[in-house]
C-alpha positions in Angstrom: 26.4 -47.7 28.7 25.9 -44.7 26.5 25.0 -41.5 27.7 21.9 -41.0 25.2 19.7 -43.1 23.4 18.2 -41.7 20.8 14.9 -42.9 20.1 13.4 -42.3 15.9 9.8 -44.2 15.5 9.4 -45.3 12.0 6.6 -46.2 9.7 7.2 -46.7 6.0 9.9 -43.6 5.9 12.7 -44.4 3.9 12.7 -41.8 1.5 14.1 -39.5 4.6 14.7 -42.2 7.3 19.0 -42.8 6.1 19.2 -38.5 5.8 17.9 -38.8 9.6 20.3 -41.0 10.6 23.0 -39.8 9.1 22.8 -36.5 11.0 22.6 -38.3 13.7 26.2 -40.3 12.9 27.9 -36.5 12.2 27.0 -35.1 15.8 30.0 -33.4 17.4 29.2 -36.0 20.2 29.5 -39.5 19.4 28.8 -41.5 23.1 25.4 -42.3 21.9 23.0 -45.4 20.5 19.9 -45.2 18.2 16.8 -47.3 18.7 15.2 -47.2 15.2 11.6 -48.4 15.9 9.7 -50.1 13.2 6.5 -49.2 13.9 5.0 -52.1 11.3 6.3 -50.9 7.9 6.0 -52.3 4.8 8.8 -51.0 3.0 12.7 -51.9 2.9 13.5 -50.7 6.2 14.8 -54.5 7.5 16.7 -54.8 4.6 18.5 -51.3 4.9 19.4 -51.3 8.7 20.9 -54.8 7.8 23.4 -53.0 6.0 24.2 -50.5 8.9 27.6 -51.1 10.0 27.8 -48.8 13.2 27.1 -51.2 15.8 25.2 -47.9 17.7 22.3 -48.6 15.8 19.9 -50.6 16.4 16.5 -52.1 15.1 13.4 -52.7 16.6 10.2 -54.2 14.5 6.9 -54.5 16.0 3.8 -54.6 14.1 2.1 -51.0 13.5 0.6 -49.7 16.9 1.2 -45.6 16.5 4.1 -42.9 17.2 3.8 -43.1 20.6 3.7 -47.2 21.4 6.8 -47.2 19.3 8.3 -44.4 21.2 7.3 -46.2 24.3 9.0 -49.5 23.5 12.0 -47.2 22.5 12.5 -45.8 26.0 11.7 -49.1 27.3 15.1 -50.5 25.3 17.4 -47.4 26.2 20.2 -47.5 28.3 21.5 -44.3 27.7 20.8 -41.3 31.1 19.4 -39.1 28.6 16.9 -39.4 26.2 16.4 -37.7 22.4 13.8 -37.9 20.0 13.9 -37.6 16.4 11.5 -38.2 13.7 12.0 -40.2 10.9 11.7 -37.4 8.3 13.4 -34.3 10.2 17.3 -34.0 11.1 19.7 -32.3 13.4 22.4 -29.5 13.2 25.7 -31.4 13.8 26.4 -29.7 18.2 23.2 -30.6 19.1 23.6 -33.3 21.2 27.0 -32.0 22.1 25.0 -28.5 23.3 22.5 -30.5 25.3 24.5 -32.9 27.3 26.7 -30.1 28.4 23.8 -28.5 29.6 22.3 -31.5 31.5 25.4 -32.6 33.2 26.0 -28.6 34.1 22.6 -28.3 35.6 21.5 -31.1 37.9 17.8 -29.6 38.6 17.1 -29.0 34.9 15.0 -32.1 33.5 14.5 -31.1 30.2 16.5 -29.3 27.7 15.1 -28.2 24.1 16.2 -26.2 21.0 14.6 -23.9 18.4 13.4 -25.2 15.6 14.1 -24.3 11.6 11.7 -25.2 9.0 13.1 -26.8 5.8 11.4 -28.0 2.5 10.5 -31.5 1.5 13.7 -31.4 -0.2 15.4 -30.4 3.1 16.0 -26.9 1.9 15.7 -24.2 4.5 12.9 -22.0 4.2 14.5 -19.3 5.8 11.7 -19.4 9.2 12.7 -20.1 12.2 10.1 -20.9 15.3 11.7 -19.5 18.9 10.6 -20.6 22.2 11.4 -18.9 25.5 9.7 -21.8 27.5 12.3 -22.5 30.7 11.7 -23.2 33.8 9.1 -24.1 35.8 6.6 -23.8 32.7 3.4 -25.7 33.3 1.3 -22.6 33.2 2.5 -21.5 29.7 2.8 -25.0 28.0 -1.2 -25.9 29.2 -2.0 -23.0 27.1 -0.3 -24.0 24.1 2.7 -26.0 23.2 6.1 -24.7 22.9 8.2 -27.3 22.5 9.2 -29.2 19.3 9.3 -33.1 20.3 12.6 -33.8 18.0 14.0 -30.9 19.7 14.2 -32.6 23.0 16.6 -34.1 25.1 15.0 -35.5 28.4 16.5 -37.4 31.8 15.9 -40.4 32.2 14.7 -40.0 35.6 12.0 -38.0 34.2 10.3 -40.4 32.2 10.2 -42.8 35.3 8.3 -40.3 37.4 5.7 -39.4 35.0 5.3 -41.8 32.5 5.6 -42.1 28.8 3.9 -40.8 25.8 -0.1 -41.7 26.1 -0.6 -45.3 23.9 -4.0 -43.5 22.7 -2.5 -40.3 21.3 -0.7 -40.3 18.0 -1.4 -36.6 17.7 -0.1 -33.8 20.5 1.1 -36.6 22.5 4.3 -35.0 22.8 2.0 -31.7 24.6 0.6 -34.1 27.0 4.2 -35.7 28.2 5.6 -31.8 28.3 2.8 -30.8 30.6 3.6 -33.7 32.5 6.9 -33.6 33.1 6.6 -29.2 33.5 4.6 -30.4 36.9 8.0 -31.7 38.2 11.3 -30.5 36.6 12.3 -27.2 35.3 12.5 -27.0 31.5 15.7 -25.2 29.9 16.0 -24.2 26.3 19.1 -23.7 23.9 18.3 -20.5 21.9 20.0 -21.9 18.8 18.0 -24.0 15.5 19.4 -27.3 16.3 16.7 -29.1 14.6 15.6 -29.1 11.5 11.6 -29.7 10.7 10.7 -30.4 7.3 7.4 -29.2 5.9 5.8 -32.5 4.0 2.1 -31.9 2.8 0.0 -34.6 4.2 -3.4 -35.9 3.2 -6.2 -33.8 5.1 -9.2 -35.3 6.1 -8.8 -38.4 9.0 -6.0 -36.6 10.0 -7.1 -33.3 10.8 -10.2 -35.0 12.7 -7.7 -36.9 14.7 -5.6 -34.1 15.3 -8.9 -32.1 16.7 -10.0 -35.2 19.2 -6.1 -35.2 20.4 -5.8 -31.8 21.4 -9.3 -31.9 23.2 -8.3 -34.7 25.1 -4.8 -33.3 25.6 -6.7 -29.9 27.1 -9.1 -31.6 29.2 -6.7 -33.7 30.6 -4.8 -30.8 31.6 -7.5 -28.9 33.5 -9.0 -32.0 34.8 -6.8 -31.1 37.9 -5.6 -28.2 37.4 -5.8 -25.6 40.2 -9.1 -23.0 40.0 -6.4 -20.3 39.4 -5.5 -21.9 36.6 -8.7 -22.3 34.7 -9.0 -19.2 32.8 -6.5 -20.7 30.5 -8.7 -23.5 29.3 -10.5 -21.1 26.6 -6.6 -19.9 25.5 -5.8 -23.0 25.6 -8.6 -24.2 23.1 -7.9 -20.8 21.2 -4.4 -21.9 20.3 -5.1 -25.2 19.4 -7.8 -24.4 16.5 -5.3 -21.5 15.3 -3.0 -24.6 15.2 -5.7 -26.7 13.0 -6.3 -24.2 10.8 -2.6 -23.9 10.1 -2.7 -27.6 9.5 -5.8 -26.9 7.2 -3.7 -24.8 5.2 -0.3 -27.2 5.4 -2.3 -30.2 3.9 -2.2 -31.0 0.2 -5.5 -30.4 -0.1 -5.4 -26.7 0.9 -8.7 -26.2 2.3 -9.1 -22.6 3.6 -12.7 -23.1 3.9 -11.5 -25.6 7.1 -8.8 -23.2 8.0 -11.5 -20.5 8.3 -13.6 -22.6 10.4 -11.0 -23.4 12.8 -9.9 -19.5 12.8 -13.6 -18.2 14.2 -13.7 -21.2 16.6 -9.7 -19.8 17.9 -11.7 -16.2 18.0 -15.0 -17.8 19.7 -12.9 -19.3 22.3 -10.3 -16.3 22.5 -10.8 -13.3 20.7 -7.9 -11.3 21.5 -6.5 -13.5 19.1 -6.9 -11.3 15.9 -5.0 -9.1 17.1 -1.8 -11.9 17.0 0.4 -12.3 14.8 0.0 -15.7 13.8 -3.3 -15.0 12.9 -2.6 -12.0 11.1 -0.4 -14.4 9.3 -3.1 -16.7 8.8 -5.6 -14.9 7.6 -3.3 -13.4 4.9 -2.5 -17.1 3.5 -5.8 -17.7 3.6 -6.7 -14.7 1.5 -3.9 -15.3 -1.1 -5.4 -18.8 -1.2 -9.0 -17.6 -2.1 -7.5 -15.4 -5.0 -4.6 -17.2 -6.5 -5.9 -21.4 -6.0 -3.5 -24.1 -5.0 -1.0 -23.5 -7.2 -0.6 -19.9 -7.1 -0.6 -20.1 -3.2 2.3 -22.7 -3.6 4.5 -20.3 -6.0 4.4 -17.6 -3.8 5.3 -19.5 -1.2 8.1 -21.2 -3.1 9.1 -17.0 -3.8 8.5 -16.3 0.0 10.9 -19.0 1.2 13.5 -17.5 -1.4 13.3 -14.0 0.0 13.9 -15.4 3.3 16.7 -17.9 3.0 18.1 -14.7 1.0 17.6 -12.0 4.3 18.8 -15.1 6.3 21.9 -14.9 4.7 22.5 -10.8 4.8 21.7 -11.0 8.1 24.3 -13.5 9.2 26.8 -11.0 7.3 25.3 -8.0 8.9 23.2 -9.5 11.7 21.0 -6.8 12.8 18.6 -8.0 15.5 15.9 -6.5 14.5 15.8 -7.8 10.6 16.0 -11.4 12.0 13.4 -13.8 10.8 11.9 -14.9 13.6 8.7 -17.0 14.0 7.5 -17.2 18.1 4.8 -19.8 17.0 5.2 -23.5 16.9 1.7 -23.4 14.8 2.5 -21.5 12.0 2.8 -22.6 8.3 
C-alpha cells in the first residue's frame, strides 16, 4: 500500500494538468499514488494519461459532478494513510511531501499538516508574494472566522476523513473551509512554515462565479454557527467580514476587473466588521481598487506585472541578505 494518495480533481485542464503531475513525480518522497479524477472533461485527458508510464498514476473518469464529488470519489479509491490534495493547475516544491510525512509519522495526535503558500503567474512565474499561516493546533475558533488554510497545501490522515466526512457534494466553492472547520473540532492542525505549494493566479470569468462563491461562503458560515457554542457567536459578523473582503478580492482577480463589485463587497466587510479598515488587506484593497479607477484594465495589469517584478527582485536580495524584517510576507489567504 502506499503511504499517500494524492488526490488532483480535473475538469478540462490540460494546459497545466502534466506541469501538476510532474511536480508531483520529482518529490524527494516517492512511496506515493495519484488518483487523477476526471471530473467529465471534454478535452484529451483519456488520451494523455494513456500515455503515463508510472504505474502510480491512475485515472478516474466520471461524468462532470463538481470539485468536491470528484474529490470525494478520490478518497473513496485511496489506499494510501495519508491524504494530499492538489489542483490541477497549481504545483508543489519538490520536499513537500517528504516534510509532511515526517511530520505525521513524528506526531501521532496531529491530524492535519499544511504549508505556506506562494503565488505564481499564469505562466508559473513567481510573483514574489507569499501568504503565511500560523493556524496550529486546536484551531476551530480561528478558522470559523476565516480560512487559513490553502486546500493543495494539505496533507490529512486518513482517520480523519472517516470521522468527519468528506468535502460537502453541494459546495464547489469554500468547500475546503467547511471540511477544515470540521476536522479543527477533532484533531489538532500543524503547519510547515515553508512555501511548499505553489498557487497560480489564473483570471477567471466573473459573474456565475462570484454569485456562487457568495451562496458558498454563507452556507459555509451558517453552518458553522448553527452549533456553535454562545461564546462563540460574536465571530459570526468577523466571520462574514472576511469573507466579502475575500469576494471583493475575487472581484478584482476576475478578468473582468469590476471594482465597482469589489467596492460593494468592501462596505458589506466594513458593515459587518468595521475594524476592518484599519487591516491590512484592506488597505491593500482599497489601493488596487483606486489604481483600477485611474489607470483601467490594462494599466492596473502593467503595474501589477511591474509590482510582481520588484518583488521576485527583493525576494531574491533577501535570500542573499535575509533580513526578517524586508521579507515579503502576505498573512492573508484573500489577497490578490
Amino acid at each position: 500500500m502506499p503511504k499517500v494518495s494524492v488526490i488532483i480533481p480535473a475538469y478540462n485542464s490540460m494546459k497545466y494538468l502534466p506541469e501538476t503531475v510532474e511536480s508531483i513525480l520529482q518529490q524527494t518522497f516517492t512511496d506515493f499514488e495519484v488518483l487523477i479524477i476526471n471530473d467529465g472533461s471534454y478535452d484529451n485527458i483519456v488520451q494523455w494519461a494513456s500515455g503515463l508510464i508510472d504505474p502510480r498514476i491512475k485515472l478516474i473518469s466520471q461524468k462532470n459532478q463538481g470539485v468536491s464529488v470528484a474529490r470525494n470519489i478520490g478518497i473513496t479509491h485511496a489506499r494510501g494513510e495519508y491524504i494530499a490534495f492538489l489542483d490541477a493547475d497549481d504545483f508543489w516544491h519538490a520536499t513537500k511531501l517528504e516534510k509532511q510525512v515526517r511530520y505525521l509519522d513524528d506526531n501521532q495526535a496531529v491530524g492535519l499538516v499544511h504549508t505556506w503558500m506562494a503565488f505564481v503567474d499564469s505562466n508559473g512565474k513567481p510573483t514574489g508574494r507569499v501568504m503565511t499561516s500560523n493556524a496550529e493546533g486546536y484551531v476551530c475558533k480561528q478558522l470559523v472566522e476565516r480560512n487559513q488554510v490553502a486546500c493543495s497545501s494539505v496533507m490529512v490522515r486518513r482517520c480523519c476523513l472517516e470521522t468527519v466526512g468528506g468535502f460537502e457534494p453541494n459546495l464547489n466553492f469554500a468547500e475546503d473551509w467547511d471540511l477544515w472547520i470540521r476536522i479543527s473540532c477533532h484533531y489538532p492542525f500543524a503547519v510547515i512554515k515553508e512555501p511548499l505549494y505553489y498557487y497560480r493566479q489564473v483570471p477567471n470569468s466573473l459573474s456565475k462565479n462570484l454569485q456562487v462563491l457568495e451562496e458558498s461562503c454563507r452556507f459555509v458560515i451558517e453552518k458553522a454557527f448553527q452549533s456553535a457554542p454562545a461564546e462563540l457567536l460574536f465571530l459570526k459578523n468577523r466571520s462574514y467580514g472576511y469573507a466579502n473582503l475575500c469576494l471583493a478580492w475575487k472581484a478584482l482577480q476576475s478578468s473582468d476587473r469590476d471594482y465597482k463589485r469589489a467596492i460593494y463587497f468592501c462596505q458589506r466587510a466594513i458593515f459587518y466588521y468595521p475594524r476592518l479598515r484599519y487591516s491590512r488587506e484592506y488597505i491593500r484593497l482599497s489601493l488596487a481598487i483606486q489604481v483600477l479607477q485611474l489607470f483601467g484594465n490594462h494599466g492596473y495589469s502593467r503595474l501589477l506585472k511591474l509590482a510582481y517584478a520588484l518583488r521576485r527582485h527583493i525576494s531574491k536580495v533577501t535570500q542573499l541578505y535575509p533580513i526578517r524584517s524586508s521579507k515579503i510576507i502576505d498573512e492573508s489567504i484573500h489577497s490578490v
